[in-house]
N, C-alpha and C positions, 0 to 999 in steps of 0.2 A: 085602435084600428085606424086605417090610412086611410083617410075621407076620399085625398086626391093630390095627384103630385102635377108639377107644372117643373119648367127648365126653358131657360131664355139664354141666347147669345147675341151682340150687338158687336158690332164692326167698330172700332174705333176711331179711324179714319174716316168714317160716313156716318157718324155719330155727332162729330167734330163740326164736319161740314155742315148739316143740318142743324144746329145752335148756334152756328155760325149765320147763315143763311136766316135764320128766321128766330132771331133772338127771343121773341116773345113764347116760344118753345119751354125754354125757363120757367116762366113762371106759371106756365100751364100743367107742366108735370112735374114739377116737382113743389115740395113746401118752403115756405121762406127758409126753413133751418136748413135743406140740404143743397139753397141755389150758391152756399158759398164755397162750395170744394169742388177739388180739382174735375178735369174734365173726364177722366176714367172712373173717377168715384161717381159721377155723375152717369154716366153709360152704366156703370154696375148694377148702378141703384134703379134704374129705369130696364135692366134685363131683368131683376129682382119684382118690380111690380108688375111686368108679363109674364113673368112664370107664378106668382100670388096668383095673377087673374086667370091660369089658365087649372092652378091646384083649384081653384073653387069649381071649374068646369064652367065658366066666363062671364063678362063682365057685367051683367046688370047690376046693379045698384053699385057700383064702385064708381068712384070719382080720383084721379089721378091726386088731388089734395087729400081725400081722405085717407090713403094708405102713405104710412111714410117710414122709411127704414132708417131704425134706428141702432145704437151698440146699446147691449146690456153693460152691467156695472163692470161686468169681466171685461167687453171687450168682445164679444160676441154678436154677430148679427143679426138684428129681430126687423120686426113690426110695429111699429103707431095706427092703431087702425082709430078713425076718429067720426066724429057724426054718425048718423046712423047704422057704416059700415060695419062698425062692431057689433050689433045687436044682426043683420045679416048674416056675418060669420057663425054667427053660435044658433042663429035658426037653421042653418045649413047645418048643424052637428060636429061643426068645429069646435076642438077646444082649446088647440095649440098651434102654432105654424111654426115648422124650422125652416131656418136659412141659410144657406150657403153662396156666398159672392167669392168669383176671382176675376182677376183682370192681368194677362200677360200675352206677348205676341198678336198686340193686335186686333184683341179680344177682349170682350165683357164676359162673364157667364154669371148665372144664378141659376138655382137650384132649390126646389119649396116642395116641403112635406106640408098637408094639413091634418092635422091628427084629431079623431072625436073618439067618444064610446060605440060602443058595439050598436049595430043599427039591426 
């Protein structure tokens, strides 16, 4: 059953600017493993944890460290939910999250399914 879905889109370009502007941005939203990739993978990842924050139906108890997207073995894109975030999620009757990130024209988007049992 679908808990809650969230979808995020980030401007690239004002995206840019604003990690530009205020470097310390880095290290506030994102985890040390995803502050070294490019600047669209960075935007992706950060429309990826507003659309996570808005499938839970919004942010308390998240912390921009505690969630961190990552690829599965395939190559696919997930979640790291860490600290008490994850015990959160499954109180809320989550038991899965899918992800979808793209980035062209200009554009970030993500897209988040949270998936539990029947309530």
């Amino acid at each position: 059953m679908i808990k809650g879905i969230g979808v995020d889109i980030v401007d690239l370009a004002r995206f840019n600017r604003a990690i530009t502007r205020t470097p310390a941005l880095l290290a506030r939203l994102f985890t040390e493993s995803e502050r070294g990739l490019p600047m669209h993978s960075l935007a992706a990842r950060f429309a990826a944890k507003e659309a996570f924050i808005k499938a839970l139906g919004g942010s308390d108890g998240v912390s921009w460290q505690n969630v961190e997207v990552v690829a599965s073995a395939a190559g696919d894109p997930g979640f790291a939910l860490h600290g008490v975030l994850a015990e959160s999620v499954a109180a809320r009757g989550i038991a899965s999250l899918h992800l979808s990130m793209t980035h062209d024209a200009g554009v970030a988007c993500a897209f988040v399914v949270a998936e539990g049992g029947a309530s």
